[in-house]
C-alpha positions as CSV (number, residue, x, y, z in Angstrom):
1,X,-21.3,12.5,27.3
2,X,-18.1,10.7,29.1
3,X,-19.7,7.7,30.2
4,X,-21.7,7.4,26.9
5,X,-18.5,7.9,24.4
6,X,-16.6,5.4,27.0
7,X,-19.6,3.1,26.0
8,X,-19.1,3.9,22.5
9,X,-15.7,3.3,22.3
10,X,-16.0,-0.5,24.0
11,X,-18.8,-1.1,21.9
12,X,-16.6,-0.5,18.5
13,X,-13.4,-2.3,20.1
14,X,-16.3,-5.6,20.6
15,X,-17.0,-4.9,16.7
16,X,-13.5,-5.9,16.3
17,X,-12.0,-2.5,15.7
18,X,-8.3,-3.0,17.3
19,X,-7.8,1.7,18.1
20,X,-11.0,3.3,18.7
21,X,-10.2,7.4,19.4
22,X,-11.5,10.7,18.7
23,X,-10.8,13.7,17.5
24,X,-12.3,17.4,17.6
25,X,-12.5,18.3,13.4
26,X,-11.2,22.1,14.5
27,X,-8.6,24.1,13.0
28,X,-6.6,23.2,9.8
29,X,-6.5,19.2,8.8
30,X,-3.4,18.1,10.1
31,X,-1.2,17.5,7.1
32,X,-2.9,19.9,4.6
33,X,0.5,22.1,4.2
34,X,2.2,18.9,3.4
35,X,-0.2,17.6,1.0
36,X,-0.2,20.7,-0.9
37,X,3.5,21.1,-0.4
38,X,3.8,17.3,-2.2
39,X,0.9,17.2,-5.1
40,X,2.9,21.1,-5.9
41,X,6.3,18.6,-6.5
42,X,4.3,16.2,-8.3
43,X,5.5,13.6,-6.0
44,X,2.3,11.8,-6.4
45,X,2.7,10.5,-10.0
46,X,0.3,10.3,-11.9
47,X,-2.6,9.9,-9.5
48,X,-5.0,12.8,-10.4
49,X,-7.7,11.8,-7.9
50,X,-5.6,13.2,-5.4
51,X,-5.2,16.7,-7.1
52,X,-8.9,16.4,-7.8
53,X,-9.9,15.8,-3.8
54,X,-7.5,17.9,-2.3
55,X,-9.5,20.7,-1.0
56,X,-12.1,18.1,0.5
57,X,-9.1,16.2,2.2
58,X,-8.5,19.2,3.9
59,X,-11.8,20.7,4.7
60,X,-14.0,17.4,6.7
61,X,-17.0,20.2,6.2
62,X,-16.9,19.9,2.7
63,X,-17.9,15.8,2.8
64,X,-20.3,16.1,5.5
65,X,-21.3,19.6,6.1
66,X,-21.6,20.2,9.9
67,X,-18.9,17.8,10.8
68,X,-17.3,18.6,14.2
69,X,-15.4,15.2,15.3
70,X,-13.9,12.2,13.7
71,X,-13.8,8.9,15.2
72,X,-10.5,6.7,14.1
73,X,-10.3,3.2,13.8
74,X,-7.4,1.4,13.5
75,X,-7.8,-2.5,12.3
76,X,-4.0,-4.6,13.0
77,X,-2.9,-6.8,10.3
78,X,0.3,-8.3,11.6
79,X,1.3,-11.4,11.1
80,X,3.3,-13.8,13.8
81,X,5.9,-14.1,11.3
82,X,6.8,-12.0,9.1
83,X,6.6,-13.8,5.4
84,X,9.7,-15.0,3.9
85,X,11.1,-13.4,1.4
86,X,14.2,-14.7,-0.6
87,X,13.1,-18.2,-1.1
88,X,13.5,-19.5,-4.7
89,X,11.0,-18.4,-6.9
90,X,8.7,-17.3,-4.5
91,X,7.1,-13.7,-5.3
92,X,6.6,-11.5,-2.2
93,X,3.6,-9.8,-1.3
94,X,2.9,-6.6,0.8
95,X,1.1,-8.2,3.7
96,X,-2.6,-6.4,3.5
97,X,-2.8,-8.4,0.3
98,X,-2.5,-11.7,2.0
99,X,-6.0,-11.0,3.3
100,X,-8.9,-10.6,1.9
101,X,-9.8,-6.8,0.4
102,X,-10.0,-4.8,3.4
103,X,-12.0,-2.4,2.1
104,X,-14.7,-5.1,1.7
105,X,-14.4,-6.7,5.0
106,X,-13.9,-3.7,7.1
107,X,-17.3,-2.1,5.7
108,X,-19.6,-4.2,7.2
109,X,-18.4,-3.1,10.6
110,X,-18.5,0.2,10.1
111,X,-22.0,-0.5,8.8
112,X,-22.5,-2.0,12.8
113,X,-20.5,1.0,14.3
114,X,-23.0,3.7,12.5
115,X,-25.8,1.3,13.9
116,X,-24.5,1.4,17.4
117,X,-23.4,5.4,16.9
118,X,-27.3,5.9,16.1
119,X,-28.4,3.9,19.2
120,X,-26.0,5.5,21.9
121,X,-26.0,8.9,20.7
122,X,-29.5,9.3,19.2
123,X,-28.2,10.2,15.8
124,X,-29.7,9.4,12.1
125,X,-27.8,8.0,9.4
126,X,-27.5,11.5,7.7
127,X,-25.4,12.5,11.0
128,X,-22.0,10.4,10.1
129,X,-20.4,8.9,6.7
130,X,-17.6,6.6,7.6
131,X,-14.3,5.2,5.1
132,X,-12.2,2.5,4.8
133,X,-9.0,4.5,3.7
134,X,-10.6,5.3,0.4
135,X,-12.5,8.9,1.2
136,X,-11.3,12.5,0.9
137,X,-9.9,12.4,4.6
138,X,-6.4,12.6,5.3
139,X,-7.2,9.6,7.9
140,X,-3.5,9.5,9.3
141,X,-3.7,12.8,9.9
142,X,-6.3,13.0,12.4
143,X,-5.7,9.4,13.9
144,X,-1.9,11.1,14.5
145,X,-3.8,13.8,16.4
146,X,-5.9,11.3,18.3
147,X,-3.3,9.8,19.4
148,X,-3.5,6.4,17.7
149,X,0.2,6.5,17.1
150,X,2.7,9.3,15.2
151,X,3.4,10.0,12.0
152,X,7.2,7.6,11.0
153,X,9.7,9.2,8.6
154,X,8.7,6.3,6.4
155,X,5.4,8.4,6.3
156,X,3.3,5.6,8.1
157,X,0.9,5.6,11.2
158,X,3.1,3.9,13.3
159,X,1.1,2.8,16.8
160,X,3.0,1.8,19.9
161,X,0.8,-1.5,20.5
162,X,0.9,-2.7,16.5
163,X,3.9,-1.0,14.7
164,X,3.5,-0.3,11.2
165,X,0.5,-2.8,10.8
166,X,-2.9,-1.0,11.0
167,X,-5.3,-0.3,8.6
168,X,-7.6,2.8,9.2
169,X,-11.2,3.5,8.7
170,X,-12.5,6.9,9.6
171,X,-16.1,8.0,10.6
172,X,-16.8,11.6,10.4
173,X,-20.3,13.0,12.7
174,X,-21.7,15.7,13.7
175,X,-21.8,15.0,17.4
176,X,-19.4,16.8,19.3
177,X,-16.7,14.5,21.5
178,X,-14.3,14.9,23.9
179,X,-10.8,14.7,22.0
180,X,-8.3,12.3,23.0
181,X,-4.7,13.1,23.2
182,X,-2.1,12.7,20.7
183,X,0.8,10.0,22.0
184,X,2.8,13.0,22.8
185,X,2.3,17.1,22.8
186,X,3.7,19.5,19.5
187,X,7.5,19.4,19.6
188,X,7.4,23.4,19.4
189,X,6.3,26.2,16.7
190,X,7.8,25.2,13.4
191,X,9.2,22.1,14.2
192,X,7.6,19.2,12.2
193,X,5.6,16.3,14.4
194,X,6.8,13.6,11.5
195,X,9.2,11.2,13.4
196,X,8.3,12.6,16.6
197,X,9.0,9.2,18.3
198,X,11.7,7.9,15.9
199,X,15.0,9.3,17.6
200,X,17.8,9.2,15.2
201,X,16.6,6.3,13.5
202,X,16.8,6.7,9.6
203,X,16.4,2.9,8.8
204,X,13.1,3.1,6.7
205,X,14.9,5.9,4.3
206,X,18.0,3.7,4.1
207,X,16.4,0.4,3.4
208,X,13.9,1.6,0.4
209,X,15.9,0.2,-2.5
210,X,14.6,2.4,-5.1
211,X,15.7,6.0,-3.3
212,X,11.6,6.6,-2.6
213,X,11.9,8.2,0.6
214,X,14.3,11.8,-0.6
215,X,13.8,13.4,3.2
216,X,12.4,12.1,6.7
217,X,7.5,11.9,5.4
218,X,8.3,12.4,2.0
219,X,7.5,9.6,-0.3
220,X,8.4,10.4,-3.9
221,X,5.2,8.1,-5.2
222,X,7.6,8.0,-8.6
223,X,10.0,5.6,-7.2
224,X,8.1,4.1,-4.5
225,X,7.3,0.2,-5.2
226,X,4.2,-0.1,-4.4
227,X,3.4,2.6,-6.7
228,X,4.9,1.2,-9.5
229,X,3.3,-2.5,-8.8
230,X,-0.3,-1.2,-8.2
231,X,-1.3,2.1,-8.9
232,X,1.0,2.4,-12.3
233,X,-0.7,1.2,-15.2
234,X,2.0,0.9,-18.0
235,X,5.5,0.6,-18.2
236,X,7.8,0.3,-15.0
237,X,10.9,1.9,-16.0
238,X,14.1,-0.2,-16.5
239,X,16.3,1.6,-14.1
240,X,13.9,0.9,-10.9
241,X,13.2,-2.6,-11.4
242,X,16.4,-4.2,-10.5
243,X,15.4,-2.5,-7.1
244,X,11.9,-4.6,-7.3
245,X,13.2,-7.7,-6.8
246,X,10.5,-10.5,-5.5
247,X,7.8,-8.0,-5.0
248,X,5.2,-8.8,-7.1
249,X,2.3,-6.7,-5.4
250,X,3.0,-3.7,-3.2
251,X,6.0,-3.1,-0.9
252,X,7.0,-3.4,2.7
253,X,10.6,-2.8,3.0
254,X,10.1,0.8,4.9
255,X,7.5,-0.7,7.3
256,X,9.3,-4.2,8.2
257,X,12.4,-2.6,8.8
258,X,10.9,-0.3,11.8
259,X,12.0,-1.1,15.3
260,X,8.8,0.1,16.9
261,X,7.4,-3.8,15.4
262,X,8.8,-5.1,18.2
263,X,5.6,-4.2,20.2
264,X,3.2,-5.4,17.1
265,X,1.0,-8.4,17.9
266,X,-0.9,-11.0,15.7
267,X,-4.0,-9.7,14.1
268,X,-7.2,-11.2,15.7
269,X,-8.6,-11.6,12.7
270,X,-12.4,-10.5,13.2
271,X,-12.6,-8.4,10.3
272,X,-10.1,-10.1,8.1
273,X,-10.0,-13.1,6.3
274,X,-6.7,-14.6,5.5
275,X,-5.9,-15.9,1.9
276,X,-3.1,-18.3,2.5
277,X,-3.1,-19.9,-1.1
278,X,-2.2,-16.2,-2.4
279,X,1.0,-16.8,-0.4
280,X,1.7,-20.1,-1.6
281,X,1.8,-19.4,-5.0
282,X,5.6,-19.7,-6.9
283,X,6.9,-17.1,-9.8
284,X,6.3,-20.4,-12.1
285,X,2.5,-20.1,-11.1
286,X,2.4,-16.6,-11.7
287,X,3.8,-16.3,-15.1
288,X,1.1,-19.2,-16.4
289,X,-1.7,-17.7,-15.3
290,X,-5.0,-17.7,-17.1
291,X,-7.9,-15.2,-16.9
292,X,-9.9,-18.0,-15.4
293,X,-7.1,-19.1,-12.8
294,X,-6.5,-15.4,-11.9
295,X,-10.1,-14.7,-11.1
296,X,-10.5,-18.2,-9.4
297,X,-7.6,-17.2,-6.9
298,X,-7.7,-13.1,-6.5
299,X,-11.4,-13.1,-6.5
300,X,-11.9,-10.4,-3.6
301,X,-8.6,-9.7,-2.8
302,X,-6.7,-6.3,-3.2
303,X,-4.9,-7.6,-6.0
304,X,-7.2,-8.0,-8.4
305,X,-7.1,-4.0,-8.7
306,X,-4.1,-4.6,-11.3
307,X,-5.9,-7.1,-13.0
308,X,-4.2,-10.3,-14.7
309,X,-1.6,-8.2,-17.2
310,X,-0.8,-6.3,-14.0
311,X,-0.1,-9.0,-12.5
312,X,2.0,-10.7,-15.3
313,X,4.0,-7.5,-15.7
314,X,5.0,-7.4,-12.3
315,X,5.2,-11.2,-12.3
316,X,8.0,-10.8,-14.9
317,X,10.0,-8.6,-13.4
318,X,9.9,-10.6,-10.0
319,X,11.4,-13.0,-12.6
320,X,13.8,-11.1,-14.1
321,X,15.4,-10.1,-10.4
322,X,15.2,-14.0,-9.3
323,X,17.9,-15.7,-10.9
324,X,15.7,-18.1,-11.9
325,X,16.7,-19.4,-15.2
326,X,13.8,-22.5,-14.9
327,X,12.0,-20.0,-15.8
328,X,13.0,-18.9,-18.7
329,X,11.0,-21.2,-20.7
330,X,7.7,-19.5,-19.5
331,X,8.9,-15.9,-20.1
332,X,9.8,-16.7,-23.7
333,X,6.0,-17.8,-24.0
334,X,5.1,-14.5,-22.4
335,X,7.3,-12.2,-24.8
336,X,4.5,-13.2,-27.4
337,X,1.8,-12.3,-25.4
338,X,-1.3,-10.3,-26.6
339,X,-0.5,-7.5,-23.9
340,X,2.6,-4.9,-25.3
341,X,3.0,-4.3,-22.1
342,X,3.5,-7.6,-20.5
343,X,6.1,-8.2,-23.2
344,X,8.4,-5.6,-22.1
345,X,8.9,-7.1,-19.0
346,X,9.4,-10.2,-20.4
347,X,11.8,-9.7,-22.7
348,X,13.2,-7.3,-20.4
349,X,13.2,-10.6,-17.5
350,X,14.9,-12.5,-20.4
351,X,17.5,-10.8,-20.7
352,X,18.3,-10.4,-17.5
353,X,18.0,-14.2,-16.7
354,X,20.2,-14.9,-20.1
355,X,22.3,-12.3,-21.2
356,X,23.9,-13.1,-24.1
357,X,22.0,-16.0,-24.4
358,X,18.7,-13.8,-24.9
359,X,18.7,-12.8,-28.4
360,X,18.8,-16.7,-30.1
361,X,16.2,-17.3,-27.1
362,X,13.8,-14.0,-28.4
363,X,14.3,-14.5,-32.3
364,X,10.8,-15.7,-33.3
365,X,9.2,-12.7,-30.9
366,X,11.4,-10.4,-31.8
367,X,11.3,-10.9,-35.5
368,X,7.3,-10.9,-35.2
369,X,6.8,-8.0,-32.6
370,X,5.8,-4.7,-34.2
371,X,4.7,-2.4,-31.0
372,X,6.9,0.7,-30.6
373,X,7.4,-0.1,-26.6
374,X,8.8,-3.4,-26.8
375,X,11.1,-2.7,-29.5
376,X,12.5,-0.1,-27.8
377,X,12.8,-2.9,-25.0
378,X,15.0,-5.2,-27.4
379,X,17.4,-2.5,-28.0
380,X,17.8,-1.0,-24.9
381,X,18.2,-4.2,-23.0
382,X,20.9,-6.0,-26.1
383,X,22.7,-2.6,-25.6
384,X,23.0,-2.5,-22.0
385,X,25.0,-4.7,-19.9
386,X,22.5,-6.8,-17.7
387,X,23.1,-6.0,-14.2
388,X,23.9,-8.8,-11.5
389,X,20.5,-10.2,-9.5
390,X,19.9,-8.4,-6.2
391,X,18.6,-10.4,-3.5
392,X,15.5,-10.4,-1.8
């Protein structure tokens, strides 16, 4: 079985999988105590799907019954350079969303890996169900105990050939393989392996600027901003987006700021397509889009998961946080807009932009608006003093 799972494994890394390792599916999932520990603090929001998929994250058996190892896959998605944030009016993106959905374009090698699993190890299709960090598997988990990297205290796979940059796929079989080991043994009963090759380094925790990181692999989901920019549907709240600033989809503040990128390396690109125009794009373009130029440009990219008033609301408060006043002109014309919630955020960016200027600027939409939300936006942002325009 050596010499064949040796095959295996180059015959994956060819597919373009970057990390190919396994692990034995025995014992408790690594991480279940945690998850259960952080869905009972309701640090995960308001995502429900995670309440509702718990006991299958935890239990591999219960997704494919007779499941005895897990093969990880790690995909790297960094860059050269990193992208520049801070120029003016440029929005700034998490990387993965400067690519093509990865969820799309990882599948169809996967598809190839369960092809080559069948001819190598004489297994049927009904032997193996493979993810793209999307199933009930606590994927970093298991990768951490096949020693694709460790667990950071910015709660990220962190891999000591790519850094923070690696997207995971999972394939769950009923084969048994030899294990690989984890990048280093348990630190000792009771002791926790998350940071186990951090040191003293608490840079992740200090750099979120929205507090979302409360202790060393706890994120509080509430104040994370890639939570607020993706998965939350409505309202951000006023006090975290000053902390926002450029970001207009997703976050990578606790990631970039990880010394362990030193050793990261460009991605080679064989399952990922880049999407340069995303990056090109200013704050100007942003807050004019249409439903057609929207689809025309985030047409199978991870993006379009917020869909355009997504988009626009996050767009605004990028805005708001720019110092932008050029850009006034279009927020005014988005204060009016058929999405409530859009409109808070702009008239929330307006008044941040303006200050006392904001009210003359707002008149017509204000004297015309009759949603509850936004009202309560004109109120609370003529009665508090706009704060001064972080950077970045």
């Amino acid at each position: 079985m050596e010499a064949r799972q040796e095959e295996l494994r180059r015959r994956l890394q060819a597919l373009g999988f970057d990390e190919v390792r396994f692990a034995r599916l025995e014992g408790a999932a690594p991480g279940a105590e945690a998850l259960q520990a952080w869905l009972g603090a309701g640090l995960h929001a308001d995502m429900a799907w995670m309440e509702r998929t718990a006991e299958k994250r935890t239990r591999p058996d219960l997704v494919l019954p007779g499941a005895r190892s897990a093969i990880l896959l790690g995909v790297n998605y960094g860059r050269k350079e990193k992208p520049a944030p801070g120029r003016p009016a440029r929005p700034v993106w998490a990387r993965y969303s400067l690519y093509s959905d990865y969820h799309d374009t990882v599948k169809p090698g996967l598809v190839a890996a369960g092809r080559v699993l069948e001819e190598i190890c004489g297994v049927t299709g009904a032997d193996y169900r493979y993810y793209v960090d999307t199933g009930p598997v606590l994927e970093r988990g298991w990768a951490e105990r096949a020693g694709l990297g460790f667990i950071g205290k910015n709660t990220v796979l962190i891999s000591r050939r790519y850094g923070n940059w690696l997207f995971l796929a999972t394939i769950l079989t009923r084969l048994e393989l030899t294990p690989d080991p984890p990048v280093r043994k348990a630190p000792g009963r009771g002791k926790s392996r998350v940071g186990l090759l951090c040191g003293r380094c608490t840079r992740c925790l200090e750099a979120c600027p929205t507090q979302a990181l409360p202790q060393p692999g706890v994120l509080d989901a509430r104040r994370c901003i890639s939570y607020q920019t993706i998965e939350n549907r409505g309202v951000i709240p006023r006090e975290l987006r000053p902390g926002i600033g450029l970001r207009v989809y997703g976050c990578d503040i606790c990631l970039e700021v990880c010394p362990w990128n030193r050793f990261a390396r460009a991605a080679r690109s064989v399952l990922l397509t880049a999407r340069a125009e995303i990056e090109a794009l200013s704050l100007g373009e942003l807050l004019e889009l249409t439903p057609v130029r929207f689809a025309e440009v985030f047409r199978g990219t991870a993006a379009k998961r917020v869909k355009l008033v997504g988009l626009l609301r996050n767009a605004c408060v990028a805005a708001g946080n720019s110092g932008d006043r050029g850009l006034l002109e279009r927020l005014v014309r988005l204060a009016v807009h058929a999405s409530p919630m859009v409109r808070v955020h702009a008239v929330w960016a307006v008044f941040r932009l303006a200050g006392a200027e904001a009210a003359p600027l707002l008149s017509a939409a204000q004297a015309a608006e009759t949603d509850q939300a936004v009202l309560a936006e004109y109120a609370a942002s003529a009665a508090q003093p706009v704060p001064s325009i972080p950077q970045g």
